[in-house]
C-alpha positions as CSV (number, residue, x, y, z in Angstrom):
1,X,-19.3,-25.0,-19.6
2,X,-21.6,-22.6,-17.4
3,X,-19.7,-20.3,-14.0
4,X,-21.7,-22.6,-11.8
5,X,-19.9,-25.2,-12.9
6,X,-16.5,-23.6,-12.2
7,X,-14.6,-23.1,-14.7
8,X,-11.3,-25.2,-14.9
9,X,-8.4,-25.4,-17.1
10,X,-4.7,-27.2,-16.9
11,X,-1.9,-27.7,-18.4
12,X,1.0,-29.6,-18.2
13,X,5.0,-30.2,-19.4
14,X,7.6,-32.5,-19.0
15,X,10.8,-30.3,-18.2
16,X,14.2,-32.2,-18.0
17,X,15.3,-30.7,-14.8
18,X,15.5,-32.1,-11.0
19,X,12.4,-31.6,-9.0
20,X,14.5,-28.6,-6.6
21,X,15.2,-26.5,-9.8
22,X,11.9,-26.8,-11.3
23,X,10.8,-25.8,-7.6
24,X,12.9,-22.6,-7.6
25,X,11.4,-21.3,-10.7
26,X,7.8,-22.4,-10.1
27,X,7.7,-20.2,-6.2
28,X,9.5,-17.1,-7.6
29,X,6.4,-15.2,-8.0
30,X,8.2,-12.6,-10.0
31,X,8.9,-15.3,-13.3
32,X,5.7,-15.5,-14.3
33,X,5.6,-11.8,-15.3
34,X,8.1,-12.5,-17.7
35,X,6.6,-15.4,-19.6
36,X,2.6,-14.7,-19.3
37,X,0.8,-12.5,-21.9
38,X,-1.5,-10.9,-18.6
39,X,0.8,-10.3,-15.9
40,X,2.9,-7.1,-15.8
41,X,4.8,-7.2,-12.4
42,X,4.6,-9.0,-9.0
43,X,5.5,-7.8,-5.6
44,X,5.4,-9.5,-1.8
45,X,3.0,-7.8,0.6
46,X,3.0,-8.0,4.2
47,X,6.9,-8.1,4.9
48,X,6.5,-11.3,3.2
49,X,9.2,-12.2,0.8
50,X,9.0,-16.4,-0.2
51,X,6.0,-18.5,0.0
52,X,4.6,-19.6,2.8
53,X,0.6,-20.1,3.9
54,X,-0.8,-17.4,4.3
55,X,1.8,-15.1,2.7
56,X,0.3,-12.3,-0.1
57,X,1.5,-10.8,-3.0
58,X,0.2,-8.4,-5.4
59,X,-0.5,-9.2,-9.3
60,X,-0.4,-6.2,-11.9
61,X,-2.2,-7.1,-14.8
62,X,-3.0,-6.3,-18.3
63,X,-5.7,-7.6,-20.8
64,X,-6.3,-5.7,-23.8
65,X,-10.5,-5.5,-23.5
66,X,-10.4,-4.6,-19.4
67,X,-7.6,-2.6,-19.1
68,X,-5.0,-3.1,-15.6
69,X,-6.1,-3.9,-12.5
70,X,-4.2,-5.0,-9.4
71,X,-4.9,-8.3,-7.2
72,X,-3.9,-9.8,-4.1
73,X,-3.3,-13.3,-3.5
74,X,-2.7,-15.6,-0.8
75,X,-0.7,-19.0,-0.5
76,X,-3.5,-21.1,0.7
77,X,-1.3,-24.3,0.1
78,X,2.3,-25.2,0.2
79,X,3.8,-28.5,0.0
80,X,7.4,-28.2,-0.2
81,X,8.8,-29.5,-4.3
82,X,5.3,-30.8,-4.7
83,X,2.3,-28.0,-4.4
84,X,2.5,-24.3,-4.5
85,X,-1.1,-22.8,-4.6
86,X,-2.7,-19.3,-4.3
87,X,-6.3,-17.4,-4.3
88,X,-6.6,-14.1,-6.4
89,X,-8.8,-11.6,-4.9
90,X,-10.1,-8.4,-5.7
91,X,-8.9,-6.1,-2.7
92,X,-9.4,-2.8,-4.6
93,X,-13.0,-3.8,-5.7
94,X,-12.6,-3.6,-9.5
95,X,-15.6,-6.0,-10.0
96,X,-17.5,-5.3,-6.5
97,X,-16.9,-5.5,-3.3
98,X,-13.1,-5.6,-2.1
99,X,-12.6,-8.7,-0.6
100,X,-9.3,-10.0,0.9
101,X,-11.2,-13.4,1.7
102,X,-9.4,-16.3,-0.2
103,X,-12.7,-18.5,0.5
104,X,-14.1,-16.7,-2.6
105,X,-11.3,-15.9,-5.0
106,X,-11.6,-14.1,-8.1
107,X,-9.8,-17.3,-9.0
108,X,-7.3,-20.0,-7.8
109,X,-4.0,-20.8,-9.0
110,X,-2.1,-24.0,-8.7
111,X,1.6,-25.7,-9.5
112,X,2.0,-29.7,-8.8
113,X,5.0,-31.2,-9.3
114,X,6.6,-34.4,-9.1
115,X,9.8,-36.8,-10.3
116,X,8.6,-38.0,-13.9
117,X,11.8,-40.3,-15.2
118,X,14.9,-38.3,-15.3
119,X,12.9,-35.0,-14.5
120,X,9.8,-33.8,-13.7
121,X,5.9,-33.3,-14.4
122,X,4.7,-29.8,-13.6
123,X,1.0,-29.1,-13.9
124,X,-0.3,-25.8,-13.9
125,X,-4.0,-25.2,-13.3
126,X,-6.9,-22.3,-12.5
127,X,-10.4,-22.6,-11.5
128,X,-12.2,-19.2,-12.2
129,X,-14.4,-18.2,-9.5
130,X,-16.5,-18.1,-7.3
131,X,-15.7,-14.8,-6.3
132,X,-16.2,-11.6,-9.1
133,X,-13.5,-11.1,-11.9
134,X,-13.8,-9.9,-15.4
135,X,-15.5,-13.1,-16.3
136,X,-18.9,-12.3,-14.5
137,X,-19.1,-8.7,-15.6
138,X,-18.8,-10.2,-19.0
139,X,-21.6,-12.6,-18.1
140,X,-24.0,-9.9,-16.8
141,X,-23.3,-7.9,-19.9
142,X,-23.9,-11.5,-22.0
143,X,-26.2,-13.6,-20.2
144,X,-26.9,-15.4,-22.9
145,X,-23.7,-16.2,-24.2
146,X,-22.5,-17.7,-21.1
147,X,-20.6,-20.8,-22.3
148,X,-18.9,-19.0,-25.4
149,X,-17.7,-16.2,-22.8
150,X,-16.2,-19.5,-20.5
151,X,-14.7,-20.6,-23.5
152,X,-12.8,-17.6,-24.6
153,X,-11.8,-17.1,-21.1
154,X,-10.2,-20.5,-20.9
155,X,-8.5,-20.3,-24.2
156,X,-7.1,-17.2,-23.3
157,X,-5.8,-18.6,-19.8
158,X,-4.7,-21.9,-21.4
159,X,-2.5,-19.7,-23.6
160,X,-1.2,-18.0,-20.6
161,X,0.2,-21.2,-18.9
162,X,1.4,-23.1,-22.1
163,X,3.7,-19.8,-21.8
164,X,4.3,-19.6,-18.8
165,X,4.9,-23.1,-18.7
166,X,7.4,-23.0,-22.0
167,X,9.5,-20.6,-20.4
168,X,9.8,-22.3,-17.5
169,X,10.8,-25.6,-18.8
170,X,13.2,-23.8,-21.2
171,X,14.9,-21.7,-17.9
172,X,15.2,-25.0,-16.2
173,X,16.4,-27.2,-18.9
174,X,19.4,-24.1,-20.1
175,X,20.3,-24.2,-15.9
176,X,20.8,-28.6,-16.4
């Protein structure tokens, strides 16, 4: 896979749960810095303090080869028990110029969820890119190893969301 392509990567889980649980623990931006191995803390900007388009919050984040760095992200979709999705940018200009422009994200991030049976799918995904992140400094350091830098990247964010995603379904299920 080449960063032209945009990189993509899902996951998803069956969680025995109702739909309005699963939806409470999937828009509580705060949760995932309990379960993922990347982000330390999250806070609401702006006043903010739910989701809503438009809304931003900031990501504190860790990775053991690039240090911590801080992002800002805005709900670009929200589609009440079904869609909750955001666009990760870099406002303090770790990998160039600070943007707060979700048209070019340093990434986007993505929940979908629907009634499966007695509970309910949720799909988590992330497309990397276009915007600048530790990915492309990695690929102007590495130019000619771009697909096994896109593959490391993905394995480690795959990682991250079958997490994320574990402790979610396990919250959900123990609140049944």
């Amino acid at each position: 896979m080449r960063f032209s392509d945009g990189p993509t990567v899902h996951c998803d889980v069956h969680v025995e749960a109702a739909v309005p649980r699963v939806w409470e623990l999937v828009t509580d931006i705060r949760l995932p810095a309990r379960l993922s191995p990347e982000l330390r803390r999250v806070e609401w900007l702006g006043g903010a303090e739910r989701p809503s388009v438009g809304a931003r919050f900031a990501g504190y984040n860790h990775h053991q080869q690039l240090g911590e760095w801080r992002t800002v992200s805005q709900v670009v979709e929200l589609d009440e028990q079904r869609v909750f999705a955001w666009a990760v940018m870099d406002a303090d200009g770790r990998y160039g110029e600070p943007t707060l422009d979700p048209a070019g994200p340093m990434a986007s991030w993505r929940y979908e969820l629907e009634s499966e049976g007695g509970g309910a799918r949720l799909r988590q995904s992330v497309l990397v890119g276009p915007g600048r992140s530790g990915v492309t400094l990695a690929l102007e350091r590495w130019p000619d190893r771009e697909e096994e830098v896109i593959a490391f990247r993905m394995k480690e964010l795959r990682a991250g969301m079958e997490a994320t995603l574990r402790g979610i379904k396990a919250l959900a299920e123990e609140g049944v």
